[in-house]
N, C-alpha and C positions, 0 to 999 in steps of 0.2 A: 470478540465477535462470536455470536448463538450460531450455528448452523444445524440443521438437519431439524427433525422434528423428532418431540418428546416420544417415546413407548408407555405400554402399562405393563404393570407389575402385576404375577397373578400367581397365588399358588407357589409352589419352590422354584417355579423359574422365571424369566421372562416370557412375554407373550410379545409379537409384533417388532422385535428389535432385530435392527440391522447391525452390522460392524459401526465400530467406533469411529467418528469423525472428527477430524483435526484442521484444526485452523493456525496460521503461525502468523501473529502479528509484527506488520512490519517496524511499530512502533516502537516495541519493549522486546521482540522476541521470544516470547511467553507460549509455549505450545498449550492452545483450548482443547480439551476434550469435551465432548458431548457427553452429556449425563443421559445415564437410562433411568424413566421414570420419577426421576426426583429431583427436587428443587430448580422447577421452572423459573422461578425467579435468577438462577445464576448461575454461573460455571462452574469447571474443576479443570485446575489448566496446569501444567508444568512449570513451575517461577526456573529452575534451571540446572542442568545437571553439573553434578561438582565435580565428578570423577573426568580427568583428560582421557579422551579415546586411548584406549590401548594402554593404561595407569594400571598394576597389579591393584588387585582387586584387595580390597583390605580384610581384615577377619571381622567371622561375625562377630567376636567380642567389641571391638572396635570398630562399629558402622559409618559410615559418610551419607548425608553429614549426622552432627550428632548432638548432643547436650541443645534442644530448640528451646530459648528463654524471651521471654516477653522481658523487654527493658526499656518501659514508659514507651511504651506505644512500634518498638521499634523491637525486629527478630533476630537476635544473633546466635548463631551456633559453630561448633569446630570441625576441622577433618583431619586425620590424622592417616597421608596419605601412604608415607613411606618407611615408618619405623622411627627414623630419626629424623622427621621433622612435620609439624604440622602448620594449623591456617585457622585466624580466628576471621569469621565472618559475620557482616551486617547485611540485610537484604528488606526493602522496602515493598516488598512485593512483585517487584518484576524483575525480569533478567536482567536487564541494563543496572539497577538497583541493589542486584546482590552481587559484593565485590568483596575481596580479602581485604580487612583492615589490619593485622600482620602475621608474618610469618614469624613462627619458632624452629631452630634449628636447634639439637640437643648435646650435649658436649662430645659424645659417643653413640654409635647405634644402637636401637633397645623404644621401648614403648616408652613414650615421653609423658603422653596422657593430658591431655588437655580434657578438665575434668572439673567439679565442682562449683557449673556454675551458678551464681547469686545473683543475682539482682537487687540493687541499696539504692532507691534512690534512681537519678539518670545513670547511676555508674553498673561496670558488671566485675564481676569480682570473680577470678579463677585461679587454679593452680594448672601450670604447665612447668615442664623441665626443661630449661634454656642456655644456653652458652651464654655466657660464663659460669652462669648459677647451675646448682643445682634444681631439684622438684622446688616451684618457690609461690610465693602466694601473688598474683598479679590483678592489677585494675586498668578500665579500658572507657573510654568515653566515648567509644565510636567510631577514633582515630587515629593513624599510626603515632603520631607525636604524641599523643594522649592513653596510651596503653604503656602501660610501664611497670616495672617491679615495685611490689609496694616495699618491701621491706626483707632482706637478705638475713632470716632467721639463724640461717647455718651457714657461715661466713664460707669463701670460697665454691667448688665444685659440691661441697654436701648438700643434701638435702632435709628439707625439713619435714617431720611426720606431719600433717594436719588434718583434719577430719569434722567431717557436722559441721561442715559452714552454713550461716542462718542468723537471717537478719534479725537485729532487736534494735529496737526506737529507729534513729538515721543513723544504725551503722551495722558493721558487718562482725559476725562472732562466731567465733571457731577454737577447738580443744588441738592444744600441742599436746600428742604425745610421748608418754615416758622416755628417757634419753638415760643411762647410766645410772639406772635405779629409782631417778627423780619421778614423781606422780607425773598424772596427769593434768594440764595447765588449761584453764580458760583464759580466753585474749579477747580483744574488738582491737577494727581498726575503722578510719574513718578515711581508709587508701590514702594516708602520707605516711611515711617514715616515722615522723614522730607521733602521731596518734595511734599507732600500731602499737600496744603494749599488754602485757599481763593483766587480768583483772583477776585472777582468785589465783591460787593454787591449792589440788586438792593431795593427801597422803596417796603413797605407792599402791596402796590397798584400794584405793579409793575405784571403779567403774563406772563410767558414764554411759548413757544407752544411746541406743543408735540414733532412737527415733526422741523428736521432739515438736512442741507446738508451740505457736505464736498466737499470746492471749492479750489482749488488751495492749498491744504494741511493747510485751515481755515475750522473752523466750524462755518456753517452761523444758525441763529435762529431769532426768534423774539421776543420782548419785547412789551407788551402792557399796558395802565393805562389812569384814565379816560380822566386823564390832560393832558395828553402828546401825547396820540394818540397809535400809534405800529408803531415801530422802527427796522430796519432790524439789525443786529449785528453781529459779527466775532470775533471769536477769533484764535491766532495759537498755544494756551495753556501757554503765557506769559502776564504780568497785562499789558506790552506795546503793546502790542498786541492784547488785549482789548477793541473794539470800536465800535460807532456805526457806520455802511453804509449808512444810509438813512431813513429818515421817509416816510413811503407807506401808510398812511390815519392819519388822524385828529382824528379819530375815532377807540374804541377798534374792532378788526377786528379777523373773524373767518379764519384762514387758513386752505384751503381745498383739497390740495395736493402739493407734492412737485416731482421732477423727473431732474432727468438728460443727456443733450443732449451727443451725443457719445462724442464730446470737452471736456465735461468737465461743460461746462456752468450751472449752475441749472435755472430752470423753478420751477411758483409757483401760484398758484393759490389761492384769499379769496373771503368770499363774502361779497359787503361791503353793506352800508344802500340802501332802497330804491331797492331792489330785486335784484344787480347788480354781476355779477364774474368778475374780474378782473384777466389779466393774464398776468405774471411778470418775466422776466429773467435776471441772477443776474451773473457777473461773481467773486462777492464781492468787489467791488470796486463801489464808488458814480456815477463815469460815467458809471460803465456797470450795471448798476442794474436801468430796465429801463420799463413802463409798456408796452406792448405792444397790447395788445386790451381790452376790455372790452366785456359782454353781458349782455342783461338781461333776468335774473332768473335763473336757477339752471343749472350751466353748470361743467361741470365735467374732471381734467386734467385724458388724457388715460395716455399720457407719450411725445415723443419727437422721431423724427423721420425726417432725414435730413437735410433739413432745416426748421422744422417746429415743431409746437407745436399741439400735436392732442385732440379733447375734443370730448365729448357727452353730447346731451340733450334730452329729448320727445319732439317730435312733431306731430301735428295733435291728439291732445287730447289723446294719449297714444296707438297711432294707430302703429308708429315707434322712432327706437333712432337713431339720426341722428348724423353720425362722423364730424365733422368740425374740419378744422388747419386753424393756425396763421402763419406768415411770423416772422420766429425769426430775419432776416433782420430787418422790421418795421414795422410788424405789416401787418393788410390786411386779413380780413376773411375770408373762402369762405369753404362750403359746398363738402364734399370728395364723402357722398352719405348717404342714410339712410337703417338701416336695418330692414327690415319687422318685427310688431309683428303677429305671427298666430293667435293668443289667442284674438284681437282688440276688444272689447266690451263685453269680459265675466267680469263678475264680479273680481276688484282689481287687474286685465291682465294689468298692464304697466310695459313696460320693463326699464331696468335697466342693467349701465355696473356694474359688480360684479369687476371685478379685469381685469387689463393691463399689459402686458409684452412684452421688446423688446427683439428678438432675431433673430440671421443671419440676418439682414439688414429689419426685418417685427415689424408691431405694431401686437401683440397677444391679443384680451381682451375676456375673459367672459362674457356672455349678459343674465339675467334670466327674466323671466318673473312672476309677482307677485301674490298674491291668494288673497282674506282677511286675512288668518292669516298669520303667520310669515317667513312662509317655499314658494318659488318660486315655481311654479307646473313647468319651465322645465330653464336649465342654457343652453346653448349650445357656443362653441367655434368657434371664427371668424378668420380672418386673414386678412391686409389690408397691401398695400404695398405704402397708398397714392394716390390711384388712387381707380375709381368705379370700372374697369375693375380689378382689383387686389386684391379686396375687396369679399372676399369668404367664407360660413359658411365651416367647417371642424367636427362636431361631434355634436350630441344633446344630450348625455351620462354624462353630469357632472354632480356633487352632485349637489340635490336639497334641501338638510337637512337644519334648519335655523339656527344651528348651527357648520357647518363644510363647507367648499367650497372648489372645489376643486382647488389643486394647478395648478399655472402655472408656468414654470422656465427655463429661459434660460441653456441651457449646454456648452453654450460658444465653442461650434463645427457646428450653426448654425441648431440648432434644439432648439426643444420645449418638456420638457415634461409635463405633465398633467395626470389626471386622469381619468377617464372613464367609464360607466356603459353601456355603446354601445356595443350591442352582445349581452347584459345579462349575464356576468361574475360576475356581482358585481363590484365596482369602484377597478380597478388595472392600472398598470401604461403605459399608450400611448407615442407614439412620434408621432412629424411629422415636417416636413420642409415648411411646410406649405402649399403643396398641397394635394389634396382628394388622389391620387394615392399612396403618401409614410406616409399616415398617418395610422397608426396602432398600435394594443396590442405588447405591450415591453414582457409579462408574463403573462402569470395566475400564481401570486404568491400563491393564495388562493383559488381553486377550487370550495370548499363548500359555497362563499359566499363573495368574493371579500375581497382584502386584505389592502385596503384604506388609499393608500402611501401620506405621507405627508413630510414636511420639507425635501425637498431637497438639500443640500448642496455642491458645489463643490469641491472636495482637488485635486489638479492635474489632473489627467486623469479619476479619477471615484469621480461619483456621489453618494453622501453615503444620507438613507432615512430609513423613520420611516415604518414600515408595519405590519400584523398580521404575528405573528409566526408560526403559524401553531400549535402553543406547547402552548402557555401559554401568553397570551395576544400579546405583539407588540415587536416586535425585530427591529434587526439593522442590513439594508438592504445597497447593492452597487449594482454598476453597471457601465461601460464606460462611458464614454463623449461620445464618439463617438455611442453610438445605436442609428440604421437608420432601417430607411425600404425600403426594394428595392422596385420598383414601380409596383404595381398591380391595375389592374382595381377594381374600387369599383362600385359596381348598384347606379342606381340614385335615388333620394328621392322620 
């Protein structure tokens, strides 16, 4: 249920808006909030708070709820209430809807960590720490009887190291790590017992990197050692299917981002000796996995974008950061434009891209500006369509904390959401399409102090995200794909 009537957005703050209104439905118990200014077409309502009144409040390392995964249409995420024990959750959108599908209890007190989760398929695939077992790899269909241990790697109380779980073809794949000398192991399981097993083993020497992409229904990664240099890899979750792509340097090599063009193709960026970035796109295959330019010193993947690859660097001694693309055809640099620091010559003022997102046809990034200590004195949000002329700041209101950044995330309706401290609300949740006119506050979810939405996640047609309850630490928050702002004049800077 809508109540109250829309506001306009004007300038850095609101214009015409009254306090927040709340509706509580007697049907699902779903608290509505009334949106300022945007997306008249639909709500932003509370689905329901996780925390029990009066429940020690958990750390920020370990938020409630947390890990939000889209699994074929359906939202599950963990809470990890008490130290030793936590709660895997499925929720369909409304309160009645979001229930615990089970608890873990962990052998001893200590972070259990319910952690890693995958998505294969209708199943969801995690690691929690459980009585009898120790840290172990688990599968879940939804339901208590159907959530169970895939597979007791480290027999008994022990636990087993696992890491970079990530899907390839219809199954799920994950590196055992080292144990009494032995390398590092690749696995797939297909969540039974017996389909859970080794597919490679790599030598002691051998490094796999953190980050990885999924090309053509392969999972691409990399292998590195001192002898052998670093090697691109794939798997499609079978040992024949198991190989290497290509060797990308002679030498152990740091990778420094990976991104995907709308094809399909991944893009990848390391930096190899001699101060140099190299930038690399792969379709997993020998011939398509191909460098395509190089720079020198610390140049940074935003993401991909047409036909191009877009990056960042400082120039002019930390005066601006300067956007530059590559030609995913063949390569071919050239400079898109640079964007101003205000800050040029105060003390430890270089700027810096924070974070990148594509969405409706635009490259989105985060830009802060740095202090001496660890916290950025300002983040503000850009928008570039590959062009100078298209290339436009949109808000100077992002978290500055050096712990917490604020989100960026496609809606897949051709907007952007973000966070925001612009107006002086406290960081609550924006949209925009990437012009100054249709950018504005989605909510004042949090009136007294900003409600500082995180993890957002898509399932179909709404956006599900972390926020303050208003009650008792951080709930679980939705909202449309589709929230827009209709277009109002904003004052100029």
């Amino acid at each position: 249920m809508r109540v109250g009537s829309w506001c306009v957005l004007a300038g850095l703050g609101m214009l015409g808006c009254g306090g927040v209104e709340e509706d509580v439905s007697a049907a699902t118990g779903d608290a509505r909030v009334q949106a300022h200014a945007c997306a008249p077409g639909g709500t932003v309502y509370k689905v329901k708070d996780i925390l029990p009144p009066g429940a020690p409040l958990p750390s920020p390392n370990v938020p409630v709820p947390d890990s939000l995964t889209n699994v074929q249409g359906t939202l599950y995420f963990g809470s990890d209430l008490y130290g030793d024990r936590a709660t895997l959750w499925r929720s369909d959108g409304t309160s009645v809807g979001t229930v615990p599908v089970k608890a873990f209890i962990a052998p001893g007190p200590g972070y259990q960590g319910l952690s890693g989760f995958t998505p294969v398929g209708a199943r969801l695939f995690f690691m929690v720490n459980a009585s009898p077992f120790g840290r172990e790899l688990w599968v879940s269909d939804g339901t208590g009887a159907g959530t169970r241990l895939v597979r007791d790697l480290e027999p008994g109380t022990a636990s087993s190291s696992l890491s970079y779980l990530g899907q390839a073809g219809d199954v799920l794949t994950f590196f055992r790590n080292p144990s009494a000398g032995a390398g590092v192991s690749l696995w797939r399981s297909d969540g039974t017992e017996a389909g859970t097993f080794q597919l490679m083993a790599y030598g002691p020497d051998q490094e796999v990197s953190s980050r990885s992409l999924e090309v053509a229904g392969a999972r691409l990664f990399t292998m590195s050692s001192t002898g052998a240099g670093t090697w691109l890899w794939r798997t499609d979750g079978t040992a024949a299917g198991t190989m290497r792509v290509k060797r990308l340097d002679a030498e152990r090599i740091s990778l420094s981002g990976w991104a995907h063009t709308e094809t399909g193709v991944g893009v990848f960026t390391f930096w190899d000796s001699g101060a140099i970035t190299e930038v690399w796109k792969t379709d997993g295959t020998p011939g398509g996995t191909v460098r395509l330019e190089s720079f020198g010193g610390d140049v940074r993947l935003l993401g991909a974008l047409g036909g191009h690859v877009y990056l960042s660097s400082v120039v002019g001694g930390g005066t601006a950061l300067r956007v530059s693309r590559v030609s995913l055809a063949g390569g071919g640099k050239e400079t898109v434009t640079t964007l101003p620091n205000r800050y040029a010559g105060q003390p430890g003022a270089w700027p810096f891209a924070q974070m990148a997102v594509r969405a409706g046809g635009k490259l989105y990034l985060s830009v802060g500006i740095g202090t001496p200590g660890p916290a950025p004195r300002e983040v503000s949000l850009w928008v570039t369509d590959g062009t100078a002329a298209g290339t436009r700041e949109l808000s100077r209101g992002l978290s500055t904390s050096d712990e917490w950044a604020s989100p960026l995330f496609d809606t897949g309706a051709g907007t952007l959401l973000f966070s925001s401290n612009e107006g002086g609300t406290g960081l609550e949740p924006w949209v925009t399409d990437g012009t100054p006119e249709r950018t504005g506050l989605v909510a004042d979810l949090s009136p007294l102090g900003g409600s500082s939405p995180e993890a957002f996640t898509r399932v179909g047609g709404t956006v599900f995200f972390r926020a303050y309850s208003n009650t008792w630490g951080d709930a679980l928050w939705a909202m449309p794909t589709n929230v827009a702002c209709p277009a109002q004049e904003r004052l100029a800077r």
